[in-house]
C-alpha positions as CSV (number, residue, x, y, z in Angstrom):
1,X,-6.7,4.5,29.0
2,X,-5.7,2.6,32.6
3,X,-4.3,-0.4,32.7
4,X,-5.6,-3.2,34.9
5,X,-4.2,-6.5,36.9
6,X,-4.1,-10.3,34.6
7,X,-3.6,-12.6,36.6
8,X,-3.5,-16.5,35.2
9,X,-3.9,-18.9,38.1
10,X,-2.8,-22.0,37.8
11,X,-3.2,-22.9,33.8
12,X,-3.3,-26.3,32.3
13,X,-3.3,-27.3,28.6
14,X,-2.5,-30.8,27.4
15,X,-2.8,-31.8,23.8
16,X,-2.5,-36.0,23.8
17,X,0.2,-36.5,26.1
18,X,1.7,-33.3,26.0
19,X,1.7,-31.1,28.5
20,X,1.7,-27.7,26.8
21,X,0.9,-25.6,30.5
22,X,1.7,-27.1,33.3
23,X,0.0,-25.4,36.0
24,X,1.2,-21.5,34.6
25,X,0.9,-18.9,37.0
26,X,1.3,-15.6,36.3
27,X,0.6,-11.8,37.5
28,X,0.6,-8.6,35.3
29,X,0.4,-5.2,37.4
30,X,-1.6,-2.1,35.9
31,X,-0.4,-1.2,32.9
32,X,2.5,-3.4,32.6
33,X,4.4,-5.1,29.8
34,X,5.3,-8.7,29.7
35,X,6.9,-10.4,27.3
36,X,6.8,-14.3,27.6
37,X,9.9,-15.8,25.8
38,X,11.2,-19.1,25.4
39,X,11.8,-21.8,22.6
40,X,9.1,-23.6,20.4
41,X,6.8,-25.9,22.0
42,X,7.4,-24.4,25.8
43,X,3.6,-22.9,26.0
44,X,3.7,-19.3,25.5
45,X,1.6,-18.8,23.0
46,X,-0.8,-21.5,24.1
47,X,-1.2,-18.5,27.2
48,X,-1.4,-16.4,25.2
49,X,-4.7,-17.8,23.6
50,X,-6.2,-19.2,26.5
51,X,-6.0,-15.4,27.9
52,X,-7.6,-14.2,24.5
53,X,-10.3,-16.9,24.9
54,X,-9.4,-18.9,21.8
55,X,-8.6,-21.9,23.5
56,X,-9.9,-23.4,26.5
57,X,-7.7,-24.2,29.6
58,X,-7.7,-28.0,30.8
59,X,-7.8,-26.3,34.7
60,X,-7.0,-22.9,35.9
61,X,-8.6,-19.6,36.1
62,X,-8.4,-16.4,34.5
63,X,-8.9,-13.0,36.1
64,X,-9.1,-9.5,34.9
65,X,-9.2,-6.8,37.3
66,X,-10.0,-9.3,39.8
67,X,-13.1,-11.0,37.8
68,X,-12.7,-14.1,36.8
69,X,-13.5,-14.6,32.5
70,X,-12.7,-17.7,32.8
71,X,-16.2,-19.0,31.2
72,X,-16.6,-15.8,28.4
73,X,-16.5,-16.1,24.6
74,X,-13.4,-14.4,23.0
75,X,-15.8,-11.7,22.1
76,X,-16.3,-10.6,25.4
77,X,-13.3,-10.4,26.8
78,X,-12.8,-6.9,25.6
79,X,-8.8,-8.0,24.3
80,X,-7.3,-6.3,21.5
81,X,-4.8,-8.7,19.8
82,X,-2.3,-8.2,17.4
83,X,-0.7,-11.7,15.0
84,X,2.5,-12.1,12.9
85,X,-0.1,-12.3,10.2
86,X,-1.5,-8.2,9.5
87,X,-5.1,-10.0,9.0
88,X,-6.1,-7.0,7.4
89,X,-9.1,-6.8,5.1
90,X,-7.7,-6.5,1.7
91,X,-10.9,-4.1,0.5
92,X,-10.8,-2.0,3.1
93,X,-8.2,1.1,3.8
94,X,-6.1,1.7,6.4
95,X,-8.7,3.8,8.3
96,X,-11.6,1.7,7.5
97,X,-9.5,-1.4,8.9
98,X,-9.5,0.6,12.0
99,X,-12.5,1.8,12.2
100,X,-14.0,-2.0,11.9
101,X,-13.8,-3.1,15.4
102,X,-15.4,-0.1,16.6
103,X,-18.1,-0.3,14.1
104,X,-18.9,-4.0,15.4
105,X,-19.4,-2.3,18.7
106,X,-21.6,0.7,17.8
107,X,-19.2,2.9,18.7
108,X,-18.2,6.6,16.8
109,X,-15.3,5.6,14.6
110,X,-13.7,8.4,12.9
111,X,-12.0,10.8,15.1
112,X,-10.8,7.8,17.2
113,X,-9.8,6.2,14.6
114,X,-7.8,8.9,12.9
115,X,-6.3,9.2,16.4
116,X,-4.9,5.8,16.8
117,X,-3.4,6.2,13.0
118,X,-1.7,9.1,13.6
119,X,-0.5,7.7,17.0
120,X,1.0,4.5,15.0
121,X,2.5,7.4,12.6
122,X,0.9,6.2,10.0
123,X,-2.2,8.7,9.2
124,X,-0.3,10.0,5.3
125,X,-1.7,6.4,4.3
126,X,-5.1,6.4,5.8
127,X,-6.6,5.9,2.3
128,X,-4.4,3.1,1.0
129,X,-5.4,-0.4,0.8
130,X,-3.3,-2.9,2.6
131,X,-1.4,-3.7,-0.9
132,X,-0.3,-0.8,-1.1
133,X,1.4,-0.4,2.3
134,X,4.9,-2.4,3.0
135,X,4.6,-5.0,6.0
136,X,5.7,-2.4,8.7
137,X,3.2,-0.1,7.8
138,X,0.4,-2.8,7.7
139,X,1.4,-4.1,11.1
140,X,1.0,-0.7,12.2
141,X,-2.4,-0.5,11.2
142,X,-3.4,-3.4,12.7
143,X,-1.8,-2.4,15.8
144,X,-3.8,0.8,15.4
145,X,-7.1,-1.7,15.6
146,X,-6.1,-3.4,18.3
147,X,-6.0,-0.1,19.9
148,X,-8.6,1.8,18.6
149,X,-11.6,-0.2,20.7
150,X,-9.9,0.4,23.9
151,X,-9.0,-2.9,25.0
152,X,-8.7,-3.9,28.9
153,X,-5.5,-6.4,27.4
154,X,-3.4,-5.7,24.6
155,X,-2.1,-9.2,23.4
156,X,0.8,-9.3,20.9
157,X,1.9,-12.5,19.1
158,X,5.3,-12.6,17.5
159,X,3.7,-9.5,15.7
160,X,7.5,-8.8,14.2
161,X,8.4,-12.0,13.0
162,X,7.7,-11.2,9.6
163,X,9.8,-8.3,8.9
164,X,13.0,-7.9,8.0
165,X,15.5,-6.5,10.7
166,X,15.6,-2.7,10.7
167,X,11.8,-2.4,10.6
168,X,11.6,-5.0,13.0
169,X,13.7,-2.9,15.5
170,X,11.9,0.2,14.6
171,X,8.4,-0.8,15.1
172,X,9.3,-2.9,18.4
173,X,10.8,1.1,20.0
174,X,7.4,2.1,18.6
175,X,5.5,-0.5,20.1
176,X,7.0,0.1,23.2
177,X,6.6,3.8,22.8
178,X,2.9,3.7,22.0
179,X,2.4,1.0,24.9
180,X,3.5,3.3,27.8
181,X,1.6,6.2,26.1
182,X,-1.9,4.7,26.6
183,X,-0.8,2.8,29.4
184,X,-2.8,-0.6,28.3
185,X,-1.9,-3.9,30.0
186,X,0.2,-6.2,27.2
187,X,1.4,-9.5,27.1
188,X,3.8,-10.0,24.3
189,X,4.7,-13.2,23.1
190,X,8.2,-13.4,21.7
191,X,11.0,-16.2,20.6
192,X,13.6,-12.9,19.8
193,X,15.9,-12.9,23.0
194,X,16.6,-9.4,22.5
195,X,12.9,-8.2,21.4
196,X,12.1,-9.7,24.8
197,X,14.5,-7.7,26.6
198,X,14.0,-4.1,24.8
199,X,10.5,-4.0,25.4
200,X,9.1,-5.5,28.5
201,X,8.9,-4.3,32.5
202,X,9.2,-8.0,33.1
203,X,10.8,-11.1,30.7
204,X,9.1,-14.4,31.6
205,X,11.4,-17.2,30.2
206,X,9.2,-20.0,29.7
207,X,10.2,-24.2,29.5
208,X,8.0,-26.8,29.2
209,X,4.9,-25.3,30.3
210,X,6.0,-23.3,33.0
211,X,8.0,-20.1,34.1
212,X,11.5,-20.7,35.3
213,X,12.0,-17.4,35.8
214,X,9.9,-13.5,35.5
215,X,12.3,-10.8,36.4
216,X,13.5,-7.4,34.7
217,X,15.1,-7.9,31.6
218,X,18.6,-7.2,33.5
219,X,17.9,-9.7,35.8
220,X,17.4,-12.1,33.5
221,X,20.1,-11.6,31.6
222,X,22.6,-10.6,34.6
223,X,21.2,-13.3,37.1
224,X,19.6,-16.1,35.4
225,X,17.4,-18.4,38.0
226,X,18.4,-21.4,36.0
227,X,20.8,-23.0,33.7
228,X,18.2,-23.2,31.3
229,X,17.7,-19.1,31.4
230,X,21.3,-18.9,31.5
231,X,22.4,-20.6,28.1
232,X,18.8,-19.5,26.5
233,X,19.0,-15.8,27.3
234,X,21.8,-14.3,25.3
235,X,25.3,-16.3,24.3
236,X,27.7,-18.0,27.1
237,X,30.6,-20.1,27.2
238,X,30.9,-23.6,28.2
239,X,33.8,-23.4,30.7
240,X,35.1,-26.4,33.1
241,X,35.3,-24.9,36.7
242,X,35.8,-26.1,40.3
243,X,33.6,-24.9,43.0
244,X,35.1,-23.0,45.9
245,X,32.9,-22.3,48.5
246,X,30.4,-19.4,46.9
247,X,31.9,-19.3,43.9
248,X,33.4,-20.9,41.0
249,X,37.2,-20.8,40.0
250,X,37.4,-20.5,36.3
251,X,40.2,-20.5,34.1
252,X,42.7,-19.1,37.4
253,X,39.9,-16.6,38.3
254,X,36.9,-17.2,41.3
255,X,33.6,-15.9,40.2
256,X,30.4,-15.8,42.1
257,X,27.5,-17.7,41.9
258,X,23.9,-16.0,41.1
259,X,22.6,-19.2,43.2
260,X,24.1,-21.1,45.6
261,X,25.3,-24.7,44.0
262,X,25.8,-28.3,46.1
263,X,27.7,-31.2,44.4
264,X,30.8,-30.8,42.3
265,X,33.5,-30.2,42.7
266,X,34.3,-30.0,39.0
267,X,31.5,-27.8,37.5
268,X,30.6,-26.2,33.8
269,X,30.8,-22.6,34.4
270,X,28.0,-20.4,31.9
271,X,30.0,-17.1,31.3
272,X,29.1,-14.5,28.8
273,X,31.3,-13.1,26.0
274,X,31.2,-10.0,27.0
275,X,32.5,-10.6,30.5
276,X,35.5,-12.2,28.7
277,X,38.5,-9.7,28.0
278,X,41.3,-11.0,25.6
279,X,44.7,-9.2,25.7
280,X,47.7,-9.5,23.0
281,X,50.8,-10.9,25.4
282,X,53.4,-12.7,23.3
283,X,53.5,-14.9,26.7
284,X,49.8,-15.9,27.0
285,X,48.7,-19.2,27.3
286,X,45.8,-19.0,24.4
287,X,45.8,-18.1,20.9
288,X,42.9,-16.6,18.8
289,X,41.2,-19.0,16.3
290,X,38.8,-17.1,14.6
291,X,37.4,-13.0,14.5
292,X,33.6,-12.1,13.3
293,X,32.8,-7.9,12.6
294,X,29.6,-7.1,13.9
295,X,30.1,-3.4,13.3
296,X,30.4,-1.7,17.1
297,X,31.6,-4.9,18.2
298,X,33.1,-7.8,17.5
299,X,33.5,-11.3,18.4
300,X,36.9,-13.3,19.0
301,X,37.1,-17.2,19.2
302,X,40.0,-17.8,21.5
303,X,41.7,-21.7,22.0
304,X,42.6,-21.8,25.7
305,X,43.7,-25.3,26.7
306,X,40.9,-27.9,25.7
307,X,38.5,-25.2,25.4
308,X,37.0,-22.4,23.3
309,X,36.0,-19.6,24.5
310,X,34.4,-16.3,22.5
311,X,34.9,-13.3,23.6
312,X,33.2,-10.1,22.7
313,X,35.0,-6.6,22.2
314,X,34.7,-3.4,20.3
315,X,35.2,-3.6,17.0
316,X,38.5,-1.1,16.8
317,X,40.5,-3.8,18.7
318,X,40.1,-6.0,16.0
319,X,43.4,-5.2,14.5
320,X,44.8,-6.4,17.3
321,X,43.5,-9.8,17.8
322,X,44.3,-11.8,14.0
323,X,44.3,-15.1,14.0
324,X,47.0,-16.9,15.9
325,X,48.1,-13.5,18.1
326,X,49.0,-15.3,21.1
327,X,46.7,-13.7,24.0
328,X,45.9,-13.9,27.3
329,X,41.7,-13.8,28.8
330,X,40.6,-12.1,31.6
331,X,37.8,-12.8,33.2
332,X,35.7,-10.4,34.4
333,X,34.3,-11.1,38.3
334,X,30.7,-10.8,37.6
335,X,28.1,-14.1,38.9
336,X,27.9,-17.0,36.4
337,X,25.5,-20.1,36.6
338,X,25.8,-23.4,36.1
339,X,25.4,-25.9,33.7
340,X,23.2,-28.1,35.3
């Protein structure tokens, strides 16, 4: 199965006064994974349902290796989409809920079907009715659907939401496994940060209607374009800073920017935990307030000055940071953005 090029030119949706895409542009290569993340309201899965041909765009055009289905009926747009909801058919088995979608199209369903199954790892339970099958293993079968009628798109809408947290990271690796196997094109619509970020060639962090940034996960996370990517993408700290030419002087150390910055001087600085060291010195100038175990590691809530600042480290070193050990933080020189 080949992938092919989506590319969504120039979107608008309004419902009332609200502008839910705001002139959305977007290209997926060949083949390629995209997850669009962002908070409730900001329009990703609005895209994600114009593409699929449930909704209708205000303006804008939609093309698919370069022809534009702007105009066609959901049921032409040859899309296989996957909800949060299974939407199986409760009287049909595992295989015949795959088979389904190629029946509709007149197509030989039952070695491809028993294909996708085993490909989803779950062909033990062809024969079991959707009752009968925990929520992994039903999202798994209708991801095996989706599949099954060789779909130009794969469309995936919070399809993990509904499970609880180890099979939620289980079935995302597998989702991710089985995407780059068959090599369809997928948008994947997400509000999990780190979902996001384990699965896609490209993160598109989404606000108000439009993209304010589309990068590799590590860029997104390293280099935030914004202040709004910054603080939504992962956890950072909230620190008073003064800028110094290219960079930022925080808390006695000068950090670079990942964009250039005008006004000031006195800025907020958005640094992440983990690029915060804390150090037991019986001479520091902070104190540690608070300690959370999170297995391999840990978190540390240090009072510095006015401020509080959390710091992320493994969690061995724990023994070494209870509450009020004086400590000193070092700041790791990696580039911060600001608050705006």
């Amino acid at each position: 199965m080949n992938g092919v090029a989506v590319h969504l030119d120039g979107l608008r949706r309004s419902f009332g006064g609200v502008h839910a895409l705001d002139g959305l542009s977007l290209e997926m290569q060949p083949g390629e994974l995209i997850a669009l993340l962002g908070p409730s309201g900001c329009g990703k899965t609005t895209a994600l349902r114009i593409l699929a041909g449930l909704e209708d765009a205000d303006s804008g055009r939609i093309l698919v290796g370069g022809k534009d289905i702007s105009g066609l009926p959901a049921n032409r747009r040859d899309m296989g989409m996957v909800f949060q909801a299974y939407s199986l058919f409760p009287h049909l088995t595992a295989l015949e809920n795959v088979q389904f979608g190629l029946k509709l199209r007149r197509r030989a369903s039952g070695d491809r079907a028993a294909k996708m199954l085993d490909l989803v790892g779950i062909s033990a339970h062809a024969a079991r009715y959707p009752h009968q099958l925990s929520g992994g293993q039903q999202q798994r079968v209708a991801l095996a659907r989706a599949l099954a009628i060789e779909p130009q798109v794969l469309l995936l809408d919070e399809p993990l939401s509904a499970l609880d947290a180890k099979v939620r990271v289980q079935l995302r690796d597998e989702i991710r496994r089985i995407q780059t196997e068959v090599g369809t094109t997928t948008l994947f619509v997400t509000h999990d940060q780190e979902e996001a970020l384990a699965v896609a060639d490209r993160v598109g962090v989404m606000r108000s209607g439009r993209l304010e940034q589309l990068a590799e996960p590590s860029e997104v996370y390293l280099r935030p374009a914004s202040a709004f990517v910054a603080d939504f993408v992962g956890l950072s700290n909230r620190l008073p800073g003064r800028l110094d030419g290219d960079a930022v002087s925080v808390l006695g150390t000068r950090l670079p920017l990942v964009q250039p910055a005008s006004g000031g001087p006195e800025v907020t600085a958005l640094v992440r935990p983990e690029s915060v060291d804390v150090v037991p010195d019986t001479d520091g100038d902070a104190r540690v307030v608070s300690t959370t175990f999170l297995g391999p590691t840990s978190r540390v809530t240090v009072e510095v000055g006015e401020s509080l600042v959390v710091a992320q480290v493994t969690g061995e070193r724990l023994a070494d940071l209870a509450v009020d050990t004086p400590v000193r933080l070092v700041l790791r020189p990696v580039p911060v953005a600001l608050e705006a």
